[in-house]
N, C-alpha and C positions, 0 to 999 in steps of 0.2 A: 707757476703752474697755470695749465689752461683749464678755462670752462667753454663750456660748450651746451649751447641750450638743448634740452635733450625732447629730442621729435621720434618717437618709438615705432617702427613700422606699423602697417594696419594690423590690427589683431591682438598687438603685444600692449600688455601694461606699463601705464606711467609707474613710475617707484613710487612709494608714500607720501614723498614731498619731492614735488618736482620742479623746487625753485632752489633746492638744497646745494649749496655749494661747498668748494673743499675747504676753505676757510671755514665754513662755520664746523664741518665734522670734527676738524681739528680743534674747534675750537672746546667741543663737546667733551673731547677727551681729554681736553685737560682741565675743563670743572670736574671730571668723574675722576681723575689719577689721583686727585689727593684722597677722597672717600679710601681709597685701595686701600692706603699704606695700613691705619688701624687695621684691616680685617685680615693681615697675610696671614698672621698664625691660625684663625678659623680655616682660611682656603687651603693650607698646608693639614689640617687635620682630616678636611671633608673629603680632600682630594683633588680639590677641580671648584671655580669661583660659582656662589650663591645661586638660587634661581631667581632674585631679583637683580642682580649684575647681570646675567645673560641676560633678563627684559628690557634693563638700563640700555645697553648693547646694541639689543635690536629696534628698542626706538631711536636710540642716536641716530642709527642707518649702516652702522659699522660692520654688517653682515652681509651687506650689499653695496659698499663701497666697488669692489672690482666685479660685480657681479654685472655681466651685458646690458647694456638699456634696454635694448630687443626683447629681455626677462624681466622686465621690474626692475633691472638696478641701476647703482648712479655711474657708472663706468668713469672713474674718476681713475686719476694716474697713480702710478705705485708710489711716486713720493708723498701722495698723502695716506695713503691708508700705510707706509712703514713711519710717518712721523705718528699717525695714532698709534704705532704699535710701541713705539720708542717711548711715549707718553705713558702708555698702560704699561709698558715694563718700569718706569721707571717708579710708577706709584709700589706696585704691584711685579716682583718676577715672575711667580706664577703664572698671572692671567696674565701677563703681556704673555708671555710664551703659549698659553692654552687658546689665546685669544687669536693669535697672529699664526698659527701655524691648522686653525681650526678653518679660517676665514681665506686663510690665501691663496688654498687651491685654485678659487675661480680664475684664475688666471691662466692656469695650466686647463684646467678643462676644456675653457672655452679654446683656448686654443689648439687642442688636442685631438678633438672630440668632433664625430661627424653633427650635423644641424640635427637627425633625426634625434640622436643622441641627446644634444644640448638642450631640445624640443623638450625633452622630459627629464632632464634632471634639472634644469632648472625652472620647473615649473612651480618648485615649493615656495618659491618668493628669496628670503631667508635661507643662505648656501653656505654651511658648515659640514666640511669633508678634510676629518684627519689624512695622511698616509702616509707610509713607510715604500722605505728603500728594497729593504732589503728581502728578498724573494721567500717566500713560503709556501704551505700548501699546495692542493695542486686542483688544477683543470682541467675536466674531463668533457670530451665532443658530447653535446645529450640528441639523443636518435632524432628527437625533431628540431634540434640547428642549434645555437648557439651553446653556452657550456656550464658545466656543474662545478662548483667552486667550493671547495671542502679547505681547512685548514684554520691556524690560530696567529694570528701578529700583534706581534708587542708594539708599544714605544707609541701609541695611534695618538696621539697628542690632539685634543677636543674631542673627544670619543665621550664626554657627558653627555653634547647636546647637538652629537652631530646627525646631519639630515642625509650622509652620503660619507663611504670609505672609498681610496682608491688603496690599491695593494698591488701585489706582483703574485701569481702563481704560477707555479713551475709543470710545464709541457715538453713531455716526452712526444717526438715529432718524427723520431727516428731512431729504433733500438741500439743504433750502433753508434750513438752520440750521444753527451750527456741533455739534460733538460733543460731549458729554453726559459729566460721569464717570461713571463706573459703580464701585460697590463692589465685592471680591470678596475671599474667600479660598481659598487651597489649600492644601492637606497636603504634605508635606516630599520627597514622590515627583514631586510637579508640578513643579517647581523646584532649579535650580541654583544653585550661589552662585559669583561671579567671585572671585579673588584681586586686588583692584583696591583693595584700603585698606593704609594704613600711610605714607601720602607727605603727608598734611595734618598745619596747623600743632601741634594739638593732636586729644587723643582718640584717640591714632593707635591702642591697644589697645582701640577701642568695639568691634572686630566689624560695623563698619557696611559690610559688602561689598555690592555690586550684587548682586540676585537678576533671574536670566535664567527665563522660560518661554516652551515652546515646541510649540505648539501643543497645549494641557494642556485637555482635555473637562470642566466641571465643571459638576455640576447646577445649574440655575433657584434652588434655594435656600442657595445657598451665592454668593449674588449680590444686590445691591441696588439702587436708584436711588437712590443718595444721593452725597453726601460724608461722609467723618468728621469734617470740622469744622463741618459745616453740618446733622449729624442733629440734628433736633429729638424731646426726649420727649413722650410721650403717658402718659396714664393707661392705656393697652394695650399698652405697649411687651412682649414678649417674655417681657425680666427681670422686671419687673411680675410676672408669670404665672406664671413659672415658679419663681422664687425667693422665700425665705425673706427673703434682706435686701431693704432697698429700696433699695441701692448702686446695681443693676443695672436701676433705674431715672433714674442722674442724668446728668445734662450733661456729654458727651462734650466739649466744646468749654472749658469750665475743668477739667474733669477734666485733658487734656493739658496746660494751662497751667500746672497746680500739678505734674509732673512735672519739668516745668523749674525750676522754684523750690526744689523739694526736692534737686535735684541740684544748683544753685549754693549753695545753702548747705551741701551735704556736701562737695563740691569746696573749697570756702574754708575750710573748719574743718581740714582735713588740714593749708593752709597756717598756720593759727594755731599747728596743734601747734608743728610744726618750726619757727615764730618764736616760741612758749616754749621749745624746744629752746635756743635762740641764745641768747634770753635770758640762760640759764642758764649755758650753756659760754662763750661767745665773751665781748670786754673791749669798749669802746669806740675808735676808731679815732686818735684825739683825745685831748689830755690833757683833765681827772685823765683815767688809764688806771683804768677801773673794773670792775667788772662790768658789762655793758648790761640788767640788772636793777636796779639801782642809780641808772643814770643817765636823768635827769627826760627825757631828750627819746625814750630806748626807751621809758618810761614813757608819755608822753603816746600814743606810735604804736601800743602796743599796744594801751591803752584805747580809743582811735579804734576801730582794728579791733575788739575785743572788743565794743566797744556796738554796733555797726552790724551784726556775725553774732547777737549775741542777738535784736537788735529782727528780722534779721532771719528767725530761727527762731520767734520770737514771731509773726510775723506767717501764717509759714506754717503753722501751728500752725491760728494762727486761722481762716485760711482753709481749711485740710482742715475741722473744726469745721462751717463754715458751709454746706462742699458736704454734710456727712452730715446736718446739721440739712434741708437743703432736699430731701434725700433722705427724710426721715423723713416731712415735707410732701405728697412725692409727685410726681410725675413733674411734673407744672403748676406748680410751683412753680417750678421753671429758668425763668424768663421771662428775655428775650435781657437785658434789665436786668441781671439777677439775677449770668446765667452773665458778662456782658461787667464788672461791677465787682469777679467774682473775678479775672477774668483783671490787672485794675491791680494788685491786693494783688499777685500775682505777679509781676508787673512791677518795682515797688519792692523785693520780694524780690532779683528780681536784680541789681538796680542797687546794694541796701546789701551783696549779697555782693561784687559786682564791686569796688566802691569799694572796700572792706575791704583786698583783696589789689591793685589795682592801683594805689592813693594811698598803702595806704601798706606795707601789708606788701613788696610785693615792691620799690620802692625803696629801704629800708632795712634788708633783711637783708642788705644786703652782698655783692660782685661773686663771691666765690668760693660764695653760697648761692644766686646765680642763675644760674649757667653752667651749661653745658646737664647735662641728669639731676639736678640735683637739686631736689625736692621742691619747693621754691618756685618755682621755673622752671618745671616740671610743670605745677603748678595755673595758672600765668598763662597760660602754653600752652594749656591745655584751657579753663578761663574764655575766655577769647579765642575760643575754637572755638565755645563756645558762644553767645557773642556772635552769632556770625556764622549761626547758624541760624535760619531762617526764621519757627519761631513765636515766637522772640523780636525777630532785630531787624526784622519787618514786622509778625506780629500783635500781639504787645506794644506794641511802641513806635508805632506806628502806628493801627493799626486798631483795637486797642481803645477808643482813648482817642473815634474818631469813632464808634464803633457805642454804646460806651453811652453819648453825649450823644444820639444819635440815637433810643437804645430812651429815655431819660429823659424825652426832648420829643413824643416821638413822630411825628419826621421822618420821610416816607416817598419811599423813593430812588424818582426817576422817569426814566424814558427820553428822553437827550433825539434 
């Protein structure tokens, strides 16, 4: 990874430490990963990690990892702020997840988002903005210019201590067609957050509470016609323009793919621990009575599992790699090819973590290491959860596979 001395235009602030490089954030994260593992069952009850871990958080610098220099932040690359996220999932699934999906918007903002815009949301220092996909509520033109934003969205994952939401509301534009999403975001006065999480299978401690607004006035530019899985870059995109990296120039649409990839494999590493833990303390169930370090069939289960988190850390490796190389290229260079054959690599990402811990880790660490609260139980829990979400099991499993045989051949979908 590169550094880069950071020289902030006239006007803008230096970040809090501005000798702070990506080697030590990382480094940061993993003295704090292991504090995690004790307190999952507190953050699973509270719903969302402590207010002294958020503080922890914010003075590592981890809230302004991807956040612009131009703003206060260390505009450091996506491979280090997803190895801190891979660290924090791995102590902790919860907060890596509440943590890394709170935090990572800045990426997409900055490069989404006109300067006027950027100018003021991220003037809080500190950029924590859940959002969701999937369209709700709705936006109405308000008589003196930009628009009124009424509705309720689930799933806002860091919605404890976030400083900004983005969401989608739905814009009637034309009575004789249906309605449109609409991009948007609001600052942390716009919006509410429900008490409405901690009852799902796993994740229970993501922080992903419904966020309610109601009837919240936000300027024309702090609003788009788009989707966020459907923005395409341009060689003028915003981030383009405004920034120093050319991160905030790349594809939104595997950018979030590799998010998920990086959190199943920090999730299933937590589970490898505590099954070298086993390893080590517990005997075989079975005669010889052994150590289960000792005996060839823990032996074989582990190596399963161990190859299958390597390849697939290997792989996401490769694929963060591949989105910065195509970033360095330039915004043209995401051709829907491009962004839809990250998204596979990601896909097998999950599927070599999943398998890991659901063939074979958590079968064979034994009834009293999978009853409920402990550690491997946890992670199958939260794996499971994430199974169950949306850009994995529809855009992964699904949709990637028909968009980039479609962007390879160059199929073009028609109306029938």
């Amino acid at each position: 990874m590169t550094v880069t001395a950071i020289v902030p235009p006239n006007g803008y602030p230096l970040p809090p430490e501005p000798e702070l490089t990506p080697a030590e954030v990382i480094a940061r994260a993993e003295a704090i990963a292991p504090t995690l593992v004790a307190r999952q069952a507190e953050v699973e009850e509270r719903t969302y990690y402590a207010a002294d871990v958020h503080e922890a958080f914010s003075k590592a610098g981890f809230y302004r990892i991807l956040v612009p220099r131009r703003y206060g932040g260390y505009e450091f690359d996506i491979q280090t702020f997803m190895r801190v996220v891979r660290t924090l999932a791995r102590g902790c699934p919860s907060t890596g997840w509440m943590f890394c999906l709170g935090a990572v918007h800045s990426v997409f903002a900055a490069t989404v988002f006109s300067e006027r815009a950027q100018d003021e949301i991220f003037s809080v220092g500190d950029f924590i903005c859940p959002a969701t996909v999937m369209p709700g509520g709705t936006a109405q033109p308000h008589p003196d210019g930009g628009w009124v934003i009424n509705g309720k969205w689930g799933y806002c994952s860091g919605a404890p201590y976030a400083t900004h939401f983005i969401g989608h509301a739905l814009v009637t534009r034309d009575e004789d067609q249906p309605p449109e999403p609409m991009l948007f975001i609001v600052p942390r006065d716009k919006f509410r957050r429900l008490d409405d999480w901690g009852q799902q299978l796993g994740l229970k401690g993501s922080g992903s509470h419904s966020i309610v607004i109601e009837d919240a006035h936000i300027p024309d530019h702090y609003a788009l016609d788009t989707h966020m899985s459907m923005y395409t870059v341009s060689d003028q995109t915003p981030g383009v323009s405004l920034h120093i990296s050319p991160q905030y120039g790349g594809g939104p649409l595997s950018f979030m793919m590799l998010e998920a990839a990086c959190l199943a494999v920090g999730i299933a590493h937590g589970a490898l621990d505590e099954y070298e833990h086993l390893m080590q303390s517990r005997t075989t169930s079975f005669p010889p009575i052994v150590g289960r370090a000792e005996d060839p069939d823990f032996q074989r289960w582990y190596g399963e599992a161990t190859g299958k988190l390597a390849a697939a850390e290997a792989a996401v490796e490769g694929a963060i790699q591949q989105w910065q190389d195509l970033c360095a290229q330039g915004p043209a260079a995401f051709t829907k090819q491009a962004e839809w054959r990250l998204a596979t690599i990601c896909r097998e990402v999950v599927r070599l973590s999943w398998t890991a811990v659901e063939q074979y880790l958590f079968p064979t660490a034994g009834s009293s290491s999978v009853s409920r609260g402990q550690r491997i139980e946890r992670v199958w829990r939260d794996l499971s959860m994430l199974q169950s979400h949306a850009g994995v099991s529809v855009v992964l499993q699904t949709m990637a596979n028909r968009e980039l045989a479609k962007a390879r051949f160059g199929i073009v979908d028609t109306e029938h």
